[in-house]
N, C-alpha and C positions, 0 to 999 in steps of 0.2 A: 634524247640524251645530250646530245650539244647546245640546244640549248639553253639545258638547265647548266650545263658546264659554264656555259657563260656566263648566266645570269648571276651565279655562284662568285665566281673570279671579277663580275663586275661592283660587287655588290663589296668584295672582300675591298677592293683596290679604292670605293667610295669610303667604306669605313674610317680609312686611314688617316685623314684628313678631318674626316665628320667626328672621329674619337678623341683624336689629339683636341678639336675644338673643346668637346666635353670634357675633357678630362682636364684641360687649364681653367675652365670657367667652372667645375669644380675646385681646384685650389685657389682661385681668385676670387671664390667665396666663403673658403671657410675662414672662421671666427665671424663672418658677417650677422649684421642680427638680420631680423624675419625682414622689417622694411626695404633693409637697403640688396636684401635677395629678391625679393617678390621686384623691387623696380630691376634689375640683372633681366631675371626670368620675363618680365612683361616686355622688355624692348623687343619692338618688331623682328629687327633682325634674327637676335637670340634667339627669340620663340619658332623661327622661319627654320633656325638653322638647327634647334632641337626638332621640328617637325622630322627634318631629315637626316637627322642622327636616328628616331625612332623607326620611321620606314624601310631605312636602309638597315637597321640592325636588324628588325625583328624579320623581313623577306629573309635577309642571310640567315638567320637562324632556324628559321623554319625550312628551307633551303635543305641544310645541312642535316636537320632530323630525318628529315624525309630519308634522304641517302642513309643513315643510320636503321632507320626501320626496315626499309627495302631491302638491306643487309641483312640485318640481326633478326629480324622478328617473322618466325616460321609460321605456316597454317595461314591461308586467305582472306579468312573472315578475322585473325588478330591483326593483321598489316592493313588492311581496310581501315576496320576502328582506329588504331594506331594512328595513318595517317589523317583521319577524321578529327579526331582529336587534338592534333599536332596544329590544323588548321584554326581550329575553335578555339585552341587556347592563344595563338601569334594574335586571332582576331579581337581577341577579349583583352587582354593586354595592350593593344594598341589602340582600342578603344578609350579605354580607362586615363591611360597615358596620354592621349590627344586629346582627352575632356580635360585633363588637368593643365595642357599647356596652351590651348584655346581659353580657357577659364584663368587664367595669370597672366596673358596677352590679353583679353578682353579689358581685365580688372574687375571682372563681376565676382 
């Protein structure tokens, strides 16, 4: 239980910092065209510090479901699935999302 409490409150208190990053390098790219985003996106830093904007959002997030299912969702074998599902889908999204910022850092 404490643990995840932490892990929870650590993850909220990394965000804060890791959002505001994405959220200015979002408006510090709009109007931009495709080139001069893809070189944004490719710098090592950038790409380091999106790796953990994604990490850290999506554990929080997942995080957070869990507590919501463990709440709300009655009968053993639907909170099971539930949280099965919760894990499979943070996994496949962060998958997808880390091929795309590996793949714009690389420049392949």
């Amino acid at each position: 239980g404490t643990e995840h409490f932490w892990c929870q409150r650590l993850t909220a208190v990394s965000n804060i910092p890791l959002m505001l990053f994405f959220i200015g390098l979002i408006i510090s790219l709009h109007g931009a065209g495709f080139e001069e985003t893809r070189a944004a996106l490719s710098h090592p830093l950038t790409a380091l510090v999106l790796i953990l904007v994604l990490l850290s959002g999506l554990y929080h997030m997942r995080l957070g479901m869990q507590v919501v299912i463990e709440d709300y969702v009655t009968g053993e074998a639907s909170k099971v699935l539930c949280l099965m599902l919760n894990t499979f889908f943070t996994v496949a999204v962060g998958v997808v999302c880390l091929f795309g910022i590996l793949k714009l850092g690389f420049g392949v």
